[in-house]
mmCIF file of the N, C-alpha and C atoms, coordinates in Angstrom:
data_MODEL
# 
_entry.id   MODEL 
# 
loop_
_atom_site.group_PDB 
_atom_site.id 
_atom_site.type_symbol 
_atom_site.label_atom_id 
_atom_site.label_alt_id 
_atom_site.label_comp_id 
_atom_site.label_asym_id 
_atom_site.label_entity_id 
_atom_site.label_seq_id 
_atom_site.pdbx_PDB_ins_code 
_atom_site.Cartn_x 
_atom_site.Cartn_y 
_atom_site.Cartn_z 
_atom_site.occupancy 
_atom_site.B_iso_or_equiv 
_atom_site.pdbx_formal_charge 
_atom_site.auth_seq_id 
_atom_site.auth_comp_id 
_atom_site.auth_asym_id 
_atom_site.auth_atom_id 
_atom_site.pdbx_PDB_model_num 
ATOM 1   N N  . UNK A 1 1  ? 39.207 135.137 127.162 1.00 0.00 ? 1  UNK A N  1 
ATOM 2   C CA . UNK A 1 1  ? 38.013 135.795 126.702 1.00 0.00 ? 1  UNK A CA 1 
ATOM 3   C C  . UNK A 1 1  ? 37.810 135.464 125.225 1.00 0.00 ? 1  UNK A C  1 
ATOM 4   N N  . UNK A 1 2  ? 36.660 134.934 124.668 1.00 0.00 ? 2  UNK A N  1 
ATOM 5   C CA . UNK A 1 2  ? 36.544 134.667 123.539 1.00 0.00 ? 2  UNK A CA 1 
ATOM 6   C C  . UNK A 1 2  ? 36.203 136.039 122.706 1.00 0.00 ? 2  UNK A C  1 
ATOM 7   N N  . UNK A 1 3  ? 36.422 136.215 121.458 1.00 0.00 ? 3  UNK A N  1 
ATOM 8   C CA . UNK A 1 3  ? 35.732 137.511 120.766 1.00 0.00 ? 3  UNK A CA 1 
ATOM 9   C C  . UNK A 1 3  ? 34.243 137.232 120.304 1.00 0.00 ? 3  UNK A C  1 
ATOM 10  N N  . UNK A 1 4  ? 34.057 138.233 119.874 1.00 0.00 ? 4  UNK A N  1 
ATOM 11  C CA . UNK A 1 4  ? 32.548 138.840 119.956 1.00 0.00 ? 4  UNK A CA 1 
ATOM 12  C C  . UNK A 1 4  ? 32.146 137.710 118.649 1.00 0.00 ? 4  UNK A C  1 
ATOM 13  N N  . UNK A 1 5  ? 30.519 136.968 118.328 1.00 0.00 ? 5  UNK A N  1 
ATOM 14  C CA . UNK A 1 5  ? 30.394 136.743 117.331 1.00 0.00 ? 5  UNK A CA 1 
ATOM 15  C C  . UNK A 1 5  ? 30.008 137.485 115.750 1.00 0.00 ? 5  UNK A C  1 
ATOM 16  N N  . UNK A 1 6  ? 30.460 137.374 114.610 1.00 0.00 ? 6  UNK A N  1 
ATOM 17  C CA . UNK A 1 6  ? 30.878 138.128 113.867 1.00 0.00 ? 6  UNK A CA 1 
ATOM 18  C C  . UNK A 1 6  ? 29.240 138.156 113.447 1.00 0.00 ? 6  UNK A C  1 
ATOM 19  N N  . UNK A 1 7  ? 28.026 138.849 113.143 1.00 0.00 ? 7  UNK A N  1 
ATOM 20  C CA . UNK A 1 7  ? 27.209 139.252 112.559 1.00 0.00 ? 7  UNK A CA 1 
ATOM 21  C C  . UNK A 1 7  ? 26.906 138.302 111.159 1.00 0.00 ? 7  UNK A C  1 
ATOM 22  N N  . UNK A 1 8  ? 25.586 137.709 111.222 1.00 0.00 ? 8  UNK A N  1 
ATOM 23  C CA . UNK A 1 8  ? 25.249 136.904 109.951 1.00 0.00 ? 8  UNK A CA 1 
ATOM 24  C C  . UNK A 1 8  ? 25.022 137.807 108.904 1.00 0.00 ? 8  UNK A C  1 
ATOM 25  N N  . UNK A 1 9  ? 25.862 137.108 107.800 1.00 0.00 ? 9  UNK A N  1 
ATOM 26  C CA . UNK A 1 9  ? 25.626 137.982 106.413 1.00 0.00 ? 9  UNK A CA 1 
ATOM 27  C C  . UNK A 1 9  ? 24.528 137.442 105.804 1.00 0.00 ? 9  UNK A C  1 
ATOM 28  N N  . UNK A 1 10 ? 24.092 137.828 104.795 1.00 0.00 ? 10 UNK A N  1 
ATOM 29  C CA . UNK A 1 10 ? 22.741 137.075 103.832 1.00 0.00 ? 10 UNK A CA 1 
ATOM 30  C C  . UNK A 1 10 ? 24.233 136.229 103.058 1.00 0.00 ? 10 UNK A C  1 
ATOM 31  N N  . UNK A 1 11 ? 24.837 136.323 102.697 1.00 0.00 ? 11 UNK A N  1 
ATOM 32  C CA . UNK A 1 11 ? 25.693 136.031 101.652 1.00 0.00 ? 11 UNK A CA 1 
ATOM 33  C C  . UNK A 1 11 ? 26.041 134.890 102.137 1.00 0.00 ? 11 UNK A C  1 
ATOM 34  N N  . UNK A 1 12 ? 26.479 134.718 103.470 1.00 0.00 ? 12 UNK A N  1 
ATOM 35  C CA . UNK A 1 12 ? 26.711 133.266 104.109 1.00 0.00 ? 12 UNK A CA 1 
ATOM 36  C C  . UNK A 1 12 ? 25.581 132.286 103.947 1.00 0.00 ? 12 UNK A C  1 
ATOM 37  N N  . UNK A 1 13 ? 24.363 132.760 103.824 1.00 0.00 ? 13 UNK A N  1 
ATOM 38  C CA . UNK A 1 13 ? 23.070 131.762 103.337 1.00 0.00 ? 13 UNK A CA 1 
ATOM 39  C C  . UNK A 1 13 ? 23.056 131.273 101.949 1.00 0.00 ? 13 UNK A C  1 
ATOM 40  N N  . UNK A 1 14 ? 23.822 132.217 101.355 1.00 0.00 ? 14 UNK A N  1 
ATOM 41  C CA . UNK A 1 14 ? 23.442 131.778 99.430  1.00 0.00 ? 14 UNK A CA 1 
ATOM 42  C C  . UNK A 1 14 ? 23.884 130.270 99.771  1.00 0.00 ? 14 UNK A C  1 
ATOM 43  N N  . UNK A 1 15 ? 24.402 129.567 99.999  1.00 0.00 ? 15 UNK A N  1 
ATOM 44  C CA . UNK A 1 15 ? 25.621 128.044 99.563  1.00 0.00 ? 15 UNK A CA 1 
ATOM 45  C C  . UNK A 1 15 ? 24.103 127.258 99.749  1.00 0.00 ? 15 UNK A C  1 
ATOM 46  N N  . UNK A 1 16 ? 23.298 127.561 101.275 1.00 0.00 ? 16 UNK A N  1 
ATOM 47  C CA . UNK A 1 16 ? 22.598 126.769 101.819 1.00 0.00 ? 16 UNK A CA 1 
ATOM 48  C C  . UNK A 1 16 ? 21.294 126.749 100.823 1.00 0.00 ? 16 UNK A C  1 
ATOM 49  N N  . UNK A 1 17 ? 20.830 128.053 100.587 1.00 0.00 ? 17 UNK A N  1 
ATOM 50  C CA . UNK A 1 17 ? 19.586 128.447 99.799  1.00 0.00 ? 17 UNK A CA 1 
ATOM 51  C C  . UNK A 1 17 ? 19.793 128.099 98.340  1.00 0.00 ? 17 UNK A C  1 
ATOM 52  N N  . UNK A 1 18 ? 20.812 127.867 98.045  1.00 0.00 ? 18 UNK A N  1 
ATOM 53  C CA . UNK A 1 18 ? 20.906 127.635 96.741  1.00 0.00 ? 18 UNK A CA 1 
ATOM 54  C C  . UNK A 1 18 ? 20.549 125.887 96.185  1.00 0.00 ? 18 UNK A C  1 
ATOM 55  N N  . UNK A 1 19 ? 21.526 125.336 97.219  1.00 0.00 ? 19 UNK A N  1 
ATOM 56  C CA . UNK A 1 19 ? 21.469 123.815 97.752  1.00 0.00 ? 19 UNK A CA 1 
ATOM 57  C C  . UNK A 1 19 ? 19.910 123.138 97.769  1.00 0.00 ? 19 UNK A C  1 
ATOM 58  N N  . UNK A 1 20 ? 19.004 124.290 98.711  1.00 0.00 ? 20 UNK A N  1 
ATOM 59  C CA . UNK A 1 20 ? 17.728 123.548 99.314  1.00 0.00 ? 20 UNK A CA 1 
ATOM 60  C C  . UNK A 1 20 ? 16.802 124.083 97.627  1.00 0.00 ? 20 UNK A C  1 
ATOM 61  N N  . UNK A 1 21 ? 17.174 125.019 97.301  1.00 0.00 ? 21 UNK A N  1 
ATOM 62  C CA . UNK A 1 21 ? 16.191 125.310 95.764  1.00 0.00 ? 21 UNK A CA 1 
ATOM 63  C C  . UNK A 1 21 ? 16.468 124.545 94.854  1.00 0.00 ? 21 UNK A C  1 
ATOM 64  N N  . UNK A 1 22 ? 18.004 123.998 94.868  1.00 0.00 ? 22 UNK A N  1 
ATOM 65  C CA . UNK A 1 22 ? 17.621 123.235 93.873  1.00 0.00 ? 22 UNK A CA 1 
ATOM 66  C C  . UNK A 1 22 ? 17.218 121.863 94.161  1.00 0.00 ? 22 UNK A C  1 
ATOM 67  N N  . UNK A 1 23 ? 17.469 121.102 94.983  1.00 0.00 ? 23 UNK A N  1 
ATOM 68  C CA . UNK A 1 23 ? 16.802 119.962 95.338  1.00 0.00 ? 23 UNK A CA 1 
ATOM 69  C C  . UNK A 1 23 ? 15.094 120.157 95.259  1.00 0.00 ? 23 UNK A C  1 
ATOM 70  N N  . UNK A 1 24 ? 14.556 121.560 96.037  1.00 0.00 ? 24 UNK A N  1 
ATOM 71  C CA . UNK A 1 24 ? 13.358 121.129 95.645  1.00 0.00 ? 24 UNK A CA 1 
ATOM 72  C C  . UNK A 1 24 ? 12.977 121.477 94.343  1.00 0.00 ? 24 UNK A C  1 
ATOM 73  N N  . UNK A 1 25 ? 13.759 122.096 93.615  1.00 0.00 ? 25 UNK A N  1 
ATOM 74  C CA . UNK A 1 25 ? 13.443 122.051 91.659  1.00 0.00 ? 25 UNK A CA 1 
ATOM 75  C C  . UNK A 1 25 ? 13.541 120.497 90.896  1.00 0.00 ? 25 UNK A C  1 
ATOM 76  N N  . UNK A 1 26 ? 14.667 120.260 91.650  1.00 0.00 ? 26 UNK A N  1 
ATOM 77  C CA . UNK A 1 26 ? 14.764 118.951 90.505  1.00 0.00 ? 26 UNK A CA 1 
ATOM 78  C C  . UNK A 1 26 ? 13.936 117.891 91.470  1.00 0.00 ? 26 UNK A C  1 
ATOM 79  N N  . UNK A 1 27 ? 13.146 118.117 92.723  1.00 0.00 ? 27 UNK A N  1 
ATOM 80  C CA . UNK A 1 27 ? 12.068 117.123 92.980  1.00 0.00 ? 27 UNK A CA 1 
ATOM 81  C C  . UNK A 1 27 ? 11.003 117.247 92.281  1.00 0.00 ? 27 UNK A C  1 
ATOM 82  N N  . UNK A 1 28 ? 10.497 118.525 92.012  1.00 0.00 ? 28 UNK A N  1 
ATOM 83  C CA . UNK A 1 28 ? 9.192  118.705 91.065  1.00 0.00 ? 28 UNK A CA 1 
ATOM 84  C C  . UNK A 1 28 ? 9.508  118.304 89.650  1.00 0.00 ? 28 UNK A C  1 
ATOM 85  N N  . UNK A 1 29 ? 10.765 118.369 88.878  1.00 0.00 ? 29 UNK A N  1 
ATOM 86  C CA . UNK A 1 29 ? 10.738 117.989 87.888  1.00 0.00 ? 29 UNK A CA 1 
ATOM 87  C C  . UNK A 1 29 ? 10.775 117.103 87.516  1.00 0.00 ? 29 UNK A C  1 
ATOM 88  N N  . UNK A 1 30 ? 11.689 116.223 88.996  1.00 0.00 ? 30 UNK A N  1 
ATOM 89  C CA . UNK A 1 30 ? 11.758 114.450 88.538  1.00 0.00 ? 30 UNK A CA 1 
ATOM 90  C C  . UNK A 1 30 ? 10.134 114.192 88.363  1.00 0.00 ? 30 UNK A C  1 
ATOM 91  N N  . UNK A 1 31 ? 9.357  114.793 89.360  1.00 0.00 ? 31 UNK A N  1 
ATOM 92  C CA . UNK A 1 31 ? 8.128  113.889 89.167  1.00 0.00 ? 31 UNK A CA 1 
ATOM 93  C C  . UNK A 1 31 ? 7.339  114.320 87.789  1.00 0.00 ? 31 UNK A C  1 
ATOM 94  N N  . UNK A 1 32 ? 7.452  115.229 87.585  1.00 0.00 ? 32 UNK A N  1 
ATOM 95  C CA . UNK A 1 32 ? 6.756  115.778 85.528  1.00 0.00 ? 32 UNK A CA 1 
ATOM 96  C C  . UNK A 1 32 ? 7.815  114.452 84.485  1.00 0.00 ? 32 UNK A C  1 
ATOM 97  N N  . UNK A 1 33 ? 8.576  114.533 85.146  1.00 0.00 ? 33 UNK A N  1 
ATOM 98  C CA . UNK A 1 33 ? 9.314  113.690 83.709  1.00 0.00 ? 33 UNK A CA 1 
ATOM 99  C C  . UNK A 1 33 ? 9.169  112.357 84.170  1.00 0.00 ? 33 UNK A C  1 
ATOM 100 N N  . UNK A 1 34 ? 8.815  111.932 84.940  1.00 0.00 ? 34 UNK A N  1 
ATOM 101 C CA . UNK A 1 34 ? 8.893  110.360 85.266  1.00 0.00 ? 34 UNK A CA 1 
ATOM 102 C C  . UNK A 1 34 ? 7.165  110.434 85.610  1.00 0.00 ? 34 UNK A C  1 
ATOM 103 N N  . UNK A 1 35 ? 6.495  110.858 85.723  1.00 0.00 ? 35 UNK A N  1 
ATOM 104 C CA . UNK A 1 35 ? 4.719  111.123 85.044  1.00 0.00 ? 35 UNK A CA 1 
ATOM 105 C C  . UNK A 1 35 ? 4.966  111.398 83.487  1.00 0.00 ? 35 UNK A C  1 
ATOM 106 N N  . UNK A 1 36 ? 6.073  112.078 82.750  1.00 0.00 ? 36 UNK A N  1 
ATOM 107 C CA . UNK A 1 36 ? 5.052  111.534 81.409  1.00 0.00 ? 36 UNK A CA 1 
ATOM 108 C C  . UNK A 1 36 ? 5.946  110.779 80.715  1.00 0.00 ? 36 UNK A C  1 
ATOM 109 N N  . UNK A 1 37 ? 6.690  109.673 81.646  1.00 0.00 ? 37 UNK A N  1 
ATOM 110 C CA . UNK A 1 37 ? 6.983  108.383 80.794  1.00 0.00 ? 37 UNK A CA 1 
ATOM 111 C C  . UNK A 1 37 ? 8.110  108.179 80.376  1.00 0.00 ? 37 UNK A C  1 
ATOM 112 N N  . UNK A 1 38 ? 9.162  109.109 80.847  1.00 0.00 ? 38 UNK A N  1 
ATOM 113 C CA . UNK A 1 38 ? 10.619 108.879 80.673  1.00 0.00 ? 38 UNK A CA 1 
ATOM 114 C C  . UNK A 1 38 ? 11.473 108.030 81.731  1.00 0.00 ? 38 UNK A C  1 
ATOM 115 N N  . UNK A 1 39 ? 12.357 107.182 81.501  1.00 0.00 ? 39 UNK A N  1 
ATOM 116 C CA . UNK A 1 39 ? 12.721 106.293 82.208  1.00 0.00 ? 39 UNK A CA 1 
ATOM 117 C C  . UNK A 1 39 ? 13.815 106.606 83.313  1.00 0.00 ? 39 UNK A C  1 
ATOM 118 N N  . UNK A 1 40 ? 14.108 106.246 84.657  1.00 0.00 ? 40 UNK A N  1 
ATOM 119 C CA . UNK A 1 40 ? 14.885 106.536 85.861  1.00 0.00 ? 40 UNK A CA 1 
ATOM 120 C C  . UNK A 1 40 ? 16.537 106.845 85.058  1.00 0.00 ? 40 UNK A C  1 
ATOM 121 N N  . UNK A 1 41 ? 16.436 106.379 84.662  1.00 0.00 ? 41 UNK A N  1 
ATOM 122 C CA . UNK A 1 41 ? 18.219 106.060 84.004  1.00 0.00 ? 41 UNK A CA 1 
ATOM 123 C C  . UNK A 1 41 ? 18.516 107.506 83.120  1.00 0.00 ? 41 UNK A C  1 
ATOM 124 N N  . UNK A 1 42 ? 17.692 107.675 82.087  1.00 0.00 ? 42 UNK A N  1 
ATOM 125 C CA . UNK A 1 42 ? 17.673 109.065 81.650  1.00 0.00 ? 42 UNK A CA 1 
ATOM 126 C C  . UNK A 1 42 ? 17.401 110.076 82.558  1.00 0.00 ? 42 UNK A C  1 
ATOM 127 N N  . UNK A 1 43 ? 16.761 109.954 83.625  1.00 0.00 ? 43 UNK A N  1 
ATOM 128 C CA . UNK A 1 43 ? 16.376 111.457 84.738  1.00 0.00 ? 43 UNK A CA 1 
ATOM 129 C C  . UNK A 1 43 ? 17.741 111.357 85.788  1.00 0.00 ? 43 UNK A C  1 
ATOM 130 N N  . UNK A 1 44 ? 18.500 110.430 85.703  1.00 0.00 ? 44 UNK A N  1 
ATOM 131 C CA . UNK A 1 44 ? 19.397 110.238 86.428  1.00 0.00 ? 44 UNK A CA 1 
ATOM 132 C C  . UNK A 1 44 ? 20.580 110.619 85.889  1.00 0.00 ? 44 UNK A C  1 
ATOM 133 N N  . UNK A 1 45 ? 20.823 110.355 84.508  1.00 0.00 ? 45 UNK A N  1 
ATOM 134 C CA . UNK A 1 45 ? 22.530 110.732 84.233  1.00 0.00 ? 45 UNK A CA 1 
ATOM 135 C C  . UNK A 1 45 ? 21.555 112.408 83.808  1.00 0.00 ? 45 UNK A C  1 
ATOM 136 N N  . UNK A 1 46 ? 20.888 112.692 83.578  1.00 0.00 ? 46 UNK A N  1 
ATOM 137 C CA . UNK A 1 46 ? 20.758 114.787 83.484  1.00 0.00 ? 46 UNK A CA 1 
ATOM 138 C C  . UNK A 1 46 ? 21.165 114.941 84.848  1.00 0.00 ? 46 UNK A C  1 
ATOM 139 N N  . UNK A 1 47 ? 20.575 114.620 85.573  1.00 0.00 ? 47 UNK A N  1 
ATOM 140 C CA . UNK A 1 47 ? 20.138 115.546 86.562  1.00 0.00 ? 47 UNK A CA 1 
ATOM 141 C C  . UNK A 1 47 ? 21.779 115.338 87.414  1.00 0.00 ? 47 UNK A C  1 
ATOM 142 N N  . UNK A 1 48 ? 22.556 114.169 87.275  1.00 0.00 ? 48 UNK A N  1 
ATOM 143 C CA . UNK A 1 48 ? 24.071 113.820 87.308  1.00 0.00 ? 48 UNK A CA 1 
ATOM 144 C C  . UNK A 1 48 ? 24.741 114.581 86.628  1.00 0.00 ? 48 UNK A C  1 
ATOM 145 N N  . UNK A 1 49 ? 24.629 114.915 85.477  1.00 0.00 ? 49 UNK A N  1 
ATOM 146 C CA . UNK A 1 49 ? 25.391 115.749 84.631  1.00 0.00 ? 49 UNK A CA 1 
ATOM 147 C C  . UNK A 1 49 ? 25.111 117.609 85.081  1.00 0.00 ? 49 UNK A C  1 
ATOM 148 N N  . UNK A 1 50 ? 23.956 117.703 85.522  1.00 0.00 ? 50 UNK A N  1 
ATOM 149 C CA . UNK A 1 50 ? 23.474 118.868 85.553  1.00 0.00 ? 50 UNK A CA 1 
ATOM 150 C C  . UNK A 1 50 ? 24.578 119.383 86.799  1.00 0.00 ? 50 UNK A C  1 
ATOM 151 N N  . UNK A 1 51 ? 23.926 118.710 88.039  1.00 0.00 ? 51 UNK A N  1 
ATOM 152 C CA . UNK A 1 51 ? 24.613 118.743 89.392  1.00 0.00 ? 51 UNK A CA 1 
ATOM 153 C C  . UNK A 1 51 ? 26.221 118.768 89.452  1.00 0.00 ? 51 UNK A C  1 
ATOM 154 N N  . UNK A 1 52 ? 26.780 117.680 88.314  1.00 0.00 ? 52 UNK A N  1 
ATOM 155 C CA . UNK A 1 52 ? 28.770 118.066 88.194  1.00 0.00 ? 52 UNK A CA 1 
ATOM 156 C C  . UNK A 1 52 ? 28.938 119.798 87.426  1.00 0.00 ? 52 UNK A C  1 
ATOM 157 N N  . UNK A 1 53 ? 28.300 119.954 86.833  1.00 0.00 ? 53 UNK A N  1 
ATOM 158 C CA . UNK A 1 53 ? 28.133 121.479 86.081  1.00 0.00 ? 53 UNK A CA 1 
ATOM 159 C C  . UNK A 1 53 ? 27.884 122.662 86.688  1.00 0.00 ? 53 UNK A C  1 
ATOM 160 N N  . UNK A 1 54 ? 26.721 122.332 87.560  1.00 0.00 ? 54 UNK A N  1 
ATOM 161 C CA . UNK A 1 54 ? 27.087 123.409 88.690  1.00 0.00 ? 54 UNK A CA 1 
ATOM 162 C C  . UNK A 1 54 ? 27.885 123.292 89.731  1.00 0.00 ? 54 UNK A C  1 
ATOM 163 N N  . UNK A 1 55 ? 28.398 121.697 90.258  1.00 0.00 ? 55 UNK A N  1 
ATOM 164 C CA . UNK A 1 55 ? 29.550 122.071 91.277  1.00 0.00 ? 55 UNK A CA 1 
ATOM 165 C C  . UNK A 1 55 ? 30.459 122.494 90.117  1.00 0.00 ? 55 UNK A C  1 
ATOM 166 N N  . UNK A 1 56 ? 31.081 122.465 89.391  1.00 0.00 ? 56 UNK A N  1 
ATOM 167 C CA . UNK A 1 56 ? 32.126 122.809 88.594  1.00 0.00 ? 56 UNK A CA 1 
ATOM 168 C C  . UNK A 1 56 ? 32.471 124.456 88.589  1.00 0.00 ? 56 UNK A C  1 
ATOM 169 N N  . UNK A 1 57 ? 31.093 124.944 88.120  1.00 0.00 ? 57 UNK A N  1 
ATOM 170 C CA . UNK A 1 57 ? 30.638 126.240 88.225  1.00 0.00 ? 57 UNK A CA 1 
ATOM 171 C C  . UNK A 1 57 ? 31.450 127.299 89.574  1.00 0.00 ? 57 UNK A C  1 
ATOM 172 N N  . UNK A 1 58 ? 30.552 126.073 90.317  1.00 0.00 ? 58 UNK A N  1 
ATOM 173 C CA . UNK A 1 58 ? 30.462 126.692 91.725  1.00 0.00 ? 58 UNK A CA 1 
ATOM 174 C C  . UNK A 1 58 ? 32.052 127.262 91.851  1.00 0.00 ? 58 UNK A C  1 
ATOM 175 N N  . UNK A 1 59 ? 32.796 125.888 91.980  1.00 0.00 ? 59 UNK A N  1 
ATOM 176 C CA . UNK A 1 59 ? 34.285 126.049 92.522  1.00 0.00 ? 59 UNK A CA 1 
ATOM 177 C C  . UNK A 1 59 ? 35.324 126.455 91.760  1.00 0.00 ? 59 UNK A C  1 
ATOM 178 N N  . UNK A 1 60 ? 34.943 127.179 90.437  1.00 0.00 ? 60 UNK A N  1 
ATOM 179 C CA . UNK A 1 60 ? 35.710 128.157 89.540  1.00 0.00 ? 60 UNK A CA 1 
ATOM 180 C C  . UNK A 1 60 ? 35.337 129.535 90.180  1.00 0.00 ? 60 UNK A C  1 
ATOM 181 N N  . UNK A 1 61 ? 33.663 129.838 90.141  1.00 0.00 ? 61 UNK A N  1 
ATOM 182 C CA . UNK A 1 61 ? 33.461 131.426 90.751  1.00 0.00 ? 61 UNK A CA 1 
ATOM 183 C C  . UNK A 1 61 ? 33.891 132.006 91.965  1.00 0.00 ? 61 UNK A C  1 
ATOM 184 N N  . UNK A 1 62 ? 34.249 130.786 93.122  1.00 0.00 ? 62 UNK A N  1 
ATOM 185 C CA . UNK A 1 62 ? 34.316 131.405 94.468  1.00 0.00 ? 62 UNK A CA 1 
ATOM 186 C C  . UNK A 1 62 ? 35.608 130.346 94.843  1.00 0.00 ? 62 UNK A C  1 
ATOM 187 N N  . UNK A 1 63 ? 36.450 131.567 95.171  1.00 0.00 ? 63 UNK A N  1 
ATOM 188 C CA . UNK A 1 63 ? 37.655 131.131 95.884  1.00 0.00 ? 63 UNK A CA 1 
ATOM 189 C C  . UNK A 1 63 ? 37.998 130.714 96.981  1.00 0.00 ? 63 UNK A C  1 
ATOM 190 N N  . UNK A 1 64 ? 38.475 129.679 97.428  1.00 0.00 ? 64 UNK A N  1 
ATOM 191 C CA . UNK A 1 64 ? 38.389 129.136 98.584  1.00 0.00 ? 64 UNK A CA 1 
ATOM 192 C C  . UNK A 1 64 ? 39.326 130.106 99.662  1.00 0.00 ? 64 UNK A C  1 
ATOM 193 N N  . UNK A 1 65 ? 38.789 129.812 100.743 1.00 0.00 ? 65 UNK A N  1 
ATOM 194 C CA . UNK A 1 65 ? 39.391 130.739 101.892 1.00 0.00 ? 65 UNK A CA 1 
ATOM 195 C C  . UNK A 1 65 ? 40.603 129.855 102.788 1.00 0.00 ? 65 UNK A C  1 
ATOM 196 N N  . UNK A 1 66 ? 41.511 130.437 103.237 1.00 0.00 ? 66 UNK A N  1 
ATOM 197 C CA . UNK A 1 66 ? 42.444 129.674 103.764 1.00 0.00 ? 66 UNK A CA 1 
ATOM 198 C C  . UNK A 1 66 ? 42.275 129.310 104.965 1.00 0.00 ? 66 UNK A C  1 
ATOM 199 N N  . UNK A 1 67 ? 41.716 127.746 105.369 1.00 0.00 ? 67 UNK A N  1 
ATOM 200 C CA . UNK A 1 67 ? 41.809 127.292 106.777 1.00 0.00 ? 67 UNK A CA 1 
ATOM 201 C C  . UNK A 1 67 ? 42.382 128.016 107.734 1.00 0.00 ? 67 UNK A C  1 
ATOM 202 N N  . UNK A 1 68 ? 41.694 128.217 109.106 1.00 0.00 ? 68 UNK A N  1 
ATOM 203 C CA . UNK A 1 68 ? 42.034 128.590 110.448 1.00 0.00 ? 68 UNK A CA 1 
ATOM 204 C C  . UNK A 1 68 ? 43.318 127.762 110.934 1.00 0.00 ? 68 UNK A C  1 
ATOM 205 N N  . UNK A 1 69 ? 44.103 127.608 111.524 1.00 0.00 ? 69 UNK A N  1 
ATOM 206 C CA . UNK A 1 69 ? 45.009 126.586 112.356 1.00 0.00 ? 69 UNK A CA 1 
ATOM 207 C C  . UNK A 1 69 ? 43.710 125.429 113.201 1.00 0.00 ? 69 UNK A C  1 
ATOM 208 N N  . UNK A 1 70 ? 43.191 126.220 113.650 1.00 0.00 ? 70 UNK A N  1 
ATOM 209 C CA . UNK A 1 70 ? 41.595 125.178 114.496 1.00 0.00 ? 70 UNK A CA 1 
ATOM 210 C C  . UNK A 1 70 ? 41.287 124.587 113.917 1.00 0.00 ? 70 UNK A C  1 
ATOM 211 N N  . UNK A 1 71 ? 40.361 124.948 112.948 1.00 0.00 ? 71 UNK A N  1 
ATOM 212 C CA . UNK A 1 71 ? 39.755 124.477 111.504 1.00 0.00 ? 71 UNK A CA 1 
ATOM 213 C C  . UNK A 1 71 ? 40.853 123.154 110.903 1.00 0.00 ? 71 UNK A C  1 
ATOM 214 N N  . UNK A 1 72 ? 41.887 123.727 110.482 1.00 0.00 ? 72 UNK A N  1 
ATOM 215 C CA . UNK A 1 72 ? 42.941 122.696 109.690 1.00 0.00 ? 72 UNK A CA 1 
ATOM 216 C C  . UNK A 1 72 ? 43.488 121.480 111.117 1.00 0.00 ? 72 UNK A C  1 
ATOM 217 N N  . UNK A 1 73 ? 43.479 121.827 111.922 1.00 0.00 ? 73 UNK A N  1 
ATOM 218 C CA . UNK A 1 73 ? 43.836 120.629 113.124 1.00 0.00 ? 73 UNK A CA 1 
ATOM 219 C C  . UNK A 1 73 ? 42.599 119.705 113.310 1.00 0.00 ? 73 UNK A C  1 
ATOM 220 N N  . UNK A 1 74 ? 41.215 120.027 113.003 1.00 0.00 ? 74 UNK A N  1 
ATOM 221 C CA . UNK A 1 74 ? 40.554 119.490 113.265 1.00 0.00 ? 74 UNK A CA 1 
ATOM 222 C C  . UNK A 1 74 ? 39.660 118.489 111.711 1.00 0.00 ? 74 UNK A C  1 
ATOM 223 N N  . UNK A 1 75 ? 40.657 118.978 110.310 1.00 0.00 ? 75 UNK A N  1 
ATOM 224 C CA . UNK A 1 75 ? 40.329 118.268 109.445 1.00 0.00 ? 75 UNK A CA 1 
ATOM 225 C C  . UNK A 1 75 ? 41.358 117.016 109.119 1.00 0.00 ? 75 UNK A C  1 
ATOM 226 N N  . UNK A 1 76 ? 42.213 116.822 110.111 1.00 0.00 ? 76 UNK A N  1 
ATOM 227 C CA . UNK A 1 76 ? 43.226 115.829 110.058 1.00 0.00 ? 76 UNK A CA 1 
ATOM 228 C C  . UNK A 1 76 ? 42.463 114.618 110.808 1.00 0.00 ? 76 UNK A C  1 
ATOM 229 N N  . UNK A 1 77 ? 42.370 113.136 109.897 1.00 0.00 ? 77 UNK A N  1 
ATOM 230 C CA . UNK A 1 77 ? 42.339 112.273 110.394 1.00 0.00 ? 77 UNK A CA 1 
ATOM 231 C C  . UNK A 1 77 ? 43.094 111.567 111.786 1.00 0.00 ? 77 UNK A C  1 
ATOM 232 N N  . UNK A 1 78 ? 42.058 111.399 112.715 1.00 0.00 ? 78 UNK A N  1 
ATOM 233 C CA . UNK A 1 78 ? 42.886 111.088 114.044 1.00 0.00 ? 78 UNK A CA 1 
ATOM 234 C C  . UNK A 1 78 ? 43.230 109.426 114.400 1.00 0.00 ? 78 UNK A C  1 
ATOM 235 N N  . UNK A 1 79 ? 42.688 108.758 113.143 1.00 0.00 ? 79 UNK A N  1 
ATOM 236 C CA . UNK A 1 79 ? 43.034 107.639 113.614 1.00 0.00 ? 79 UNK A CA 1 
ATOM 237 C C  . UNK A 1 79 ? 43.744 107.013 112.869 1.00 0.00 ? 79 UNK A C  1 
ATOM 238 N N  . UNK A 1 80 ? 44.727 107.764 111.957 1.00 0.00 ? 80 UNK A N  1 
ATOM 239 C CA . UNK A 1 80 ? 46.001 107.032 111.742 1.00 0.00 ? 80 UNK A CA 1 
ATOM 240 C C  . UNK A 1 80 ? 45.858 106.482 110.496 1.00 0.00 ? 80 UNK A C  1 
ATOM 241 N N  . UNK A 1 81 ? 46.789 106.048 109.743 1.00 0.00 ? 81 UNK A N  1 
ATOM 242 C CA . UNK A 1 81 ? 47.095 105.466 108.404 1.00 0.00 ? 81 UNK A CA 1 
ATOM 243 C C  . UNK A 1 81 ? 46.025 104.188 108.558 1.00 0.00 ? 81 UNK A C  1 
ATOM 244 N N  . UNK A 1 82 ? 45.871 103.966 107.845 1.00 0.00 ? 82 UNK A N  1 
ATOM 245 C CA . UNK A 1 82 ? 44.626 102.535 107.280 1.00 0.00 ? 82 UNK A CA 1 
ATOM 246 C C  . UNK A 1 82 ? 45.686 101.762 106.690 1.00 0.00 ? 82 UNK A C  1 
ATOM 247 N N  . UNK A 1 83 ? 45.909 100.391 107.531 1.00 0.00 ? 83 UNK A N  1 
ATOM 248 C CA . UNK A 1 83 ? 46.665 99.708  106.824 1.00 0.00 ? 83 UNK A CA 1 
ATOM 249 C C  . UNK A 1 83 ? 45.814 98.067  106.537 1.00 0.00 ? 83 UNK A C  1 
# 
């Protein structure tokens, strides 16, 4: 018998909602800054620098949870050493 499924939190959405807002923020902004004339290379190392700053962020505030046995059997490569 499997158990019951556990009830969606809002809190389990923040990772996703946070993810999809900012992509569509820094789509509207790429296009204001590359409309008034700043070059790909500069909108690219910010918005690079910006994005390592908040993963950085991210994975100091929230502590990682300890793999299932399921979960951890199923993040093991199955096809063996690369030689």
């Amino acid at each position: 018998m499997t158990p019951p499924l556990q009830p969606l939190r809002v809190f389990d959405l923040w990772p996703g909602m946070v993810a999809a807002s900012s992509f569509a923020i820094c789509n509207v902004l790429s296009k204001l800054v590359l409309a008034a004339g700043s070059d790909v290379l500069t909108l690219s190392l910010f918005r690079g620098l910006v994005g390592v700053a908040l993963l950085f962020i991210w994975l100091k505030a929230v502590l990682p949870s300890p793999l299932t046995p399921r979960a951890l059997f199923g993040s093991f490569d199955r096809a063996g050493p690369q030689v």
